[in-house]
C-alpha positions as CSV (number, residue, x, y, z in Angstrom):
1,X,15.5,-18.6,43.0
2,X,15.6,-15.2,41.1
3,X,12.3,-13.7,39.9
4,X,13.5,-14.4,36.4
5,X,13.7,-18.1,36.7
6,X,10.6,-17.8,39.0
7,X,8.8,-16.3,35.8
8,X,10.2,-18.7,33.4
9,X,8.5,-21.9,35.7
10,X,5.5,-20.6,35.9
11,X,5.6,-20.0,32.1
12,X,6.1,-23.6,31.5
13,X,3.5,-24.9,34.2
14,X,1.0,-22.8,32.4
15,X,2.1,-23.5,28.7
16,X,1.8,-27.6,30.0
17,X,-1.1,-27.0,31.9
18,X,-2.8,-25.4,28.4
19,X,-1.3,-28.1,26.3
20,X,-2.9,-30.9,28.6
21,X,-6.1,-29.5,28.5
22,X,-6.1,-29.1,24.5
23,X,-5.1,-32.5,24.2
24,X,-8.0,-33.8,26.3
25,X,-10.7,-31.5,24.8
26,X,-9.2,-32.8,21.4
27,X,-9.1,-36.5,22.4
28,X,-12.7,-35.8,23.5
29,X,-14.1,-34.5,20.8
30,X,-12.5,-36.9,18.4
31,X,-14.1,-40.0,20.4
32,X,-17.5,-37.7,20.7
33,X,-17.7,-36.7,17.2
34,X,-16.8,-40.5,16.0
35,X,-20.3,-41.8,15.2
36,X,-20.9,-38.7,13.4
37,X,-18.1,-39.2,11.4
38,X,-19.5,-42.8,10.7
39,X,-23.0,-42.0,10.2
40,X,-22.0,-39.4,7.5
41,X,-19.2,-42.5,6.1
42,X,-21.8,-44.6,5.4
43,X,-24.2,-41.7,4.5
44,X,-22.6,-41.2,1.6
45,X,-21.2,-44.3,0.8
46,X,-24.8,-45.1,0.5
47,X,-25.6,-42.0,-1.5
48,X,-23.2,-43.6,-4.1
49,X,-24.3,-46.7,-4.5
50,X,-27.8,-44.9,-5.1
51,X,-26.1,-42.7,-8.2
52,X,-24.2,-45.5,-9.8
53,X,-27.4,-47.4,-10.1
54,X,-29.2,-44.6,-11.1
55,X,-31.7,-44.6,-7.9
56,X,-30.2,-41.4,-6.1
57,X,-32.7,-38.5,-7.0
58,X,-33.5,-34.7,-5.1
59,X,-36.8,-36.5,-3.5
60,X,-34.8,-39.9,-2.7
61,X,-35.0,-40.9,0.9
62,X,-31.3,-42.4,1.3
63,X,-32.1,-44.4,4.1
64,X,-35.3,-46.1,2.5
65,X,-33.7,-46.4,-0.9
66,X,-30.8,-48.3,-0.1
67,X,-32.3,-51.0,2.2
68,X,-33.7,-52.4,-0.7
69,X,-30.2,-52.9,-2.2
70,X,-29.1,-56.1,-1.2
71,X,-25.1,-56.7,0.1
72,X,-23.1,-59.7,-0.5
73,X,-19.6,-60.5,-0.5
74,X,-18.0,-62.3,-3.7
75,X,-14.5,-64.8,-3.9
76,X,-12.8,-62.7,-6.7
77,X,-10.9,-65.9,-7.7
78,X,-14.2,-68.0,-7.9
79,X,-16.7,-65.3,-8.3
80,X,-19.4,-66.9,-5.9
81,X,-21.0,-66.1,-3.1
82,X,-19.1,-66.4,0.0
83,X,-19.4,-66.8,3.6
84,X,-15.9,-66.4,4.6
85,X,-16.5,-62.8,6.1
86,X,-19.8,-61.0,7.0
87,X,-21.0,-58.5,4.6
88,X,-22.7,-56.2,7.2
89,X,-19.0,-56.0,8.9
90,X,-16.2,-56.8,6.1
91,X,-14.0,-53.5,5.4
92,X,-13.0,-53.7,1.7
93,X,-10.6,-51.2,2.1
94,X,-8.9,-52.3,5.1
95,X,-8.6,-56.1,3.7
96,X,-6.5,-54.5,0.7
97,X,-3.7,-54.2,3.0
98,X,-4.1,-57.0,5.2
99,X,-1.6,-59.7,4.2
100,X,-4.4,-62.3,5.5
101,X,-6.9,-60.7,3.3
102,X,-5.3,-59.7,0.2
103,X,-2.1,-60.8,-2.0
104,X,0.6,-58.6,-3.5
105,X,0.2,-58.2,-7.6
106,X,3.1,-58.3,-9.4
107,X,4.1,-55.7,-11.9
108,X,3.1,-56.8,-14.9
109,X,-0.4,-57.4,-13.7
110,X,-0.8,-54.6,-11.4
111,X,-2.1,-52.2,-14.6
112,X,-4.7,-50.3,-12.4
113,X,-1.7,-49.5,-9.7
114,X,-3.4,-51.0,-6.9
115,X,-0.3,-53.1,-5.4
116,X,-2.2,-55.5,-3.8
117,X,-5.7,-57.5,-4.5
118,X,-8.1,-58.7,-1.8
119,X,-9.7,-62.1,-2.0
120,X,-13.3,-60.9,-1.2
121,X,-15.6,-57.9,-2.4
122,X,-18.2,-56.6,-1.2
123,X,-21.2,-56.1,-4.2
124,X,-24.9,-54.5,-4.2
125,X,-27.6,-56.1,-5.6
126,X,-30.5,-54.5,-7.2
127,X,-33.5,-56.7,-7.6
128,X,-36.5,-56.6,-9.9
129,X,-40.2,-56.7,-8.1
130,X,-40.2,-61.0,-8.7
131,X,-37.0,-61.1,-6.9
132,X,-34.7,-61.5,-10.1
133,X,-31.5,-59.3,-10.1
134,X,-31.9,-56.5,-12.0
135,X,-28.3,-55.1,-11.8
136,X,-25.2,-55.3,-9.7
137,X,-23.2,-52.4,-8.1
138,X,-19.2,-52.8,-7.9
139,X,-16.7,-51.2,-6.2
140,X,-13.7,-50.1,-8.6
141,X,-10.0,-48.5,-7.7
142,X,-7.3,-48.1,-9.4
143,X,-4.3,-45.1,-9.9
144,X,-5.0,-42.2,-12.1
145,X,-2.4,-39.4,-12.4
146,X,-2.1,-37.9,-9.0
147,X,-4.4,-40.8,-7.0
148,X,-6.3,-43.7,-6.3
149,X,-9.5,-43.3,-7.8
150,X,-12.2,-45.2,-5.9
151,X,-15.5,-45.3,-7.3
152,X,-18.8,-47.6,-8.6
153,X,-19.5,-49.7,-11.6
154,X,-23.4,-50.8,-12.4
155,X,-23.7,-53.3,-14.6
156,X,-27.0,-54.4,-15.7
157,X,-28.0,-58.6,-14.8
158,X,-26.6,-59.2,-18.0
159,X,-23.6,-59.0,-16.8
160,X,-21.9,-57.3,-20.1
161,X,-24.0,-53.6,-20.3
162,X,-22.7,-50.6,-18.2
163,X,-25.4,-48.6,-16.2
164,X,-24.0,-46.2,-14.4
165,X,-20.4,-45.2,-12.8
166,X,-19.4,-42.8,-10.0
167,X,-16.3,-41.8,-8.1
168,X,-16.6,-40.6,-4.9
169,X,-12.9,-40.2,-3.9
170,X,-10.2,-39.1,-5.9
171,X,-7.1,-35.9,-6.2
172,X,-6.8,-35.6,-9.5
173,X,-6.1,-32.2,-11.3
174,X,-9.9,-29.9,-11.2
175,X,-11.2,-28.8,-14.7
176,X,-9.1,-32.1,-15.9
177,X,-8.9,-35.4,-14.5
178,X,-11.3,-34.3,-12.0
179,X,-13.8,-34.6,-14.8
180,X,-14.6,-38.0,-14.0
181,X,-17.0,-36.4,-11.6
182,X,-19.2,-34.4,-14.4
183,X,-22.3,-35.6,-14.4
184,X,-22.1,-35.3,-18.5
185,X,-19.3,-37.9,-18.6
186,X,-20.3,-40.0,-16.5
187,X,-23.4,-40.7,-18.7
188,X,-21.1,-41.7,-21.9
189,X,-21.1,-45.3,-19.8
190,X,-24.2,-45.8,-20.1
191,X,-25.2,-48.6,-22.3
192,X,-21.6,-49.3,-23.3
193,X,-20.3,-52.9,-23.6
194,X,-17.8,-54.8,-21.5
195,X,-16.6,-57.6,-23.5
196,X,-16.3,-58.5,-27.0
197,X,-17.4,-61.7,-29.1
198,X,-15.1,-63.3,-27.3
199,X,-15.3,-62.7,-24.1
200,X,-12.2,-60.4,-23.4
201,X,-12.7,-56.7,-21.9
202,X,-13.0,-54.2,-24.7
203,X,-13.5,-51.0,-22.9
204,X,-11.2,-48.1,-23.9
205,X,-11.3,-44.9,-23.2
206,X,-10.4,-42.8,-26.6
207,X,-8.5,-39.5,-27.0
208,X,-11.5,-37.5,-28.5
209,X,-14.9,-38.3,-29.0
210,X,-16.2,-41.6,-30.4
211,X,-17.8,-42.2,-33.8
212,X,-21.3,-43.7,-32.7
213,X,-21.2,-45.0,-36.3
214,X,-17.7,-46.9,-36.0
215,X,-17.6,-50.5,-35.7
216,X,-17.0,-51.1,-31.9
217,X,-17.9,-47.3,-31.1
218,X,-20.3,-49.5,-28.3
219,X,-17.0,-50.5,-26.6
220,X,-15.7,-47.2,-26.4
221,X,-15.9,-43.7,-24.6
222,X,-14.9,-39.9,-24.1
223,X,-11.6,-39.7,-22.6
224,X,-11.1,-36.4,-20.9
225,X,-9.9,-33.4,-22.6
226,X,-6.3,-32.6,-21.4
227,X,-6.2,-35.3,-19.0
228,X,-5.1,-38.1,-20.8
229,X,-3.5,-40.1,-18.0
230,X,-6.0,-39.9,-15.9
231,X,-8.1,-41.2,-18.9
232,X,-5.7,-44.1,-19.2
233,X,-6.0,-44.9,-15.7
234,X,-9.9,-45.0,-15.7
235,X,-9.7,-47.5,-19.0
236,X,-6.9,-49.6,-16.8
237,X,-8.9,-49.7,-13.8
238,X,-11.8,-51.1,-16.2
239,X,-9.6,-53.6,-17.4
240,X,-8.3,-54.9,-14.6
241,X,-12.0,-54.8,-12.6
242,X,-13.5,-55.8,-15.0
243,X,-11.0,-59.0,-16.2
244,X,-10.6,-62.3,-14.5
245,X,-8.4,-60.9,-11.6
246,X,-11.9,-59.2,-10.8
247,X,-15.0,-59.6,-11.5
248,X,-15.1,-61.4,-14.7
249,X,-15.6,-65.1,-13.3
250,X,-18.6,-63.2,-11.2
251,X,-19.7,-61.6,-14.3
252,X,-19.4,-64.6,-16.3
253,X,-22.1,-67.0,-13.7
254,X,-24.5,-64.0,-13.7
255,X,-24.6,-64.2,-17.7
256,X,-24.7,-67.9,-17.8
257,X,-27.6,-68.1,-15.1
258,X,-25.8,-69.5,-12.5
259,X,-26.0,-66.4,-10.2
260,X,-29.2,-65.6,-8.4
């Protein structure tokens, strides 16, 4: 063998031998690092739960504050309590796409761009000292102009009053769409109403700024100044929650009583 091709194997061995030993230290640090990653998931999944129902504050202890929330998992079709999966272990997200979990919309009803439904949802309760709920937490979703906007709905135990909203995962356009994160619009929801007279969602977002002295100006917010689908896709994703494909039936027992 010439010295050249002598050169050229040990080359390789030592290129492999370096790419082996990346890939291990890799693989180990991705399993070592994985209950971090975890902790910190439901860190601040937690932490948004707290700021949509207006509990999260610079002295809150996270931890504390949120073991007082209760969990429970609703049948979007029936909007009761179920048992059919385990709240402490039921991924929402992951039953989205799982055909066993979740059913394909079609078009014409898919107006928050979601594709598919799951049957179950995962809610937070917020209880009053006597044990009456006080308000519920919901998780939203739905396609703004660039992404899937995931975020929280509270919505106070009369089932039609908004109390807070946060998103806490979304690409849309900084300065613009990306608005949905200021703190300053956010707090337009508060104290709007869900439904009209009779019943039906009538929650829009408005190019401009609402008339507090217009008839139905308690029905209506801020849209977001230059972003206007990304506005559309917030008032669609309200819709669609908030309708009887989601959580309108569960809605509709807590206002009538028959949710405790």
């Amino acid at each position: 063998m010439s010295a050249s091709n002598d050169t050229v194997g040990k080359t390789i061995i030592v290129a492999a031998s370096v790419a082996i030993v990346c890939s291990v230290l890799v693989s180990s640090a991705a399993v070592l690092l994985k209950p971090y990653q975890e902790k910190n998931k439901a860190l601040d999944l937690q932490k948004n739960v707290l700021e949509a129902a207006g509990l999260l504050h610079d002295d809150t202890d996270v931890a504390t504050a949120f073991s007082k929330i209760e969990r429970r998992v609703i049948d979007l079709d029936t909007g009761a309590y179920t048992t059919a999966v385990d709240p402490d272990t039921y991924d929402q997200r992951r039953a989205e796409k799982d055909p066993n979990l979740s059913d394909k919309l079609p078009r014409e009803a898919d107006i928050a761009g979601i594709g598919r439904r799951e049957h179950y949802a995962q809610i937070y309760i917020v209880r009053t000292p006597d044990g009456a709920i006080d308000k519920v937490i919901l998780p939203i979703r739905g396609y703004g102009l660039w992404s899937t906007l995931r975020g929280f709905l509270c919505v106070e135990a009369d089932g039609n009053t908004i109390c807070g909203l946060t998103y806490y995962e979304h690409a849309e356009t900084p300065g613009l769409g990306g608005e949905v994160d200021n703190p300053r619009w956010k707090a337009l929801w508060h104290g709007k109403k869900i439904y009209d007279d009779n019943g039906a969602v009538a929650l829009d977002v408005i190019k401009g700024r609402v008339d507090a002295s217009a008839p139905g100006a308690e029905h209506k917010v801020d849209g977001l100044s230059g972003a206007t689908l990304t506005s559309n896709g917030v008032e669609h994703m309200m819709h669609f929650w908030l309708g009887d494909q989601g959580y309108h039936p569960f809605l509709r027992k807590l206002q009538q009583g028959a949710i405790s």
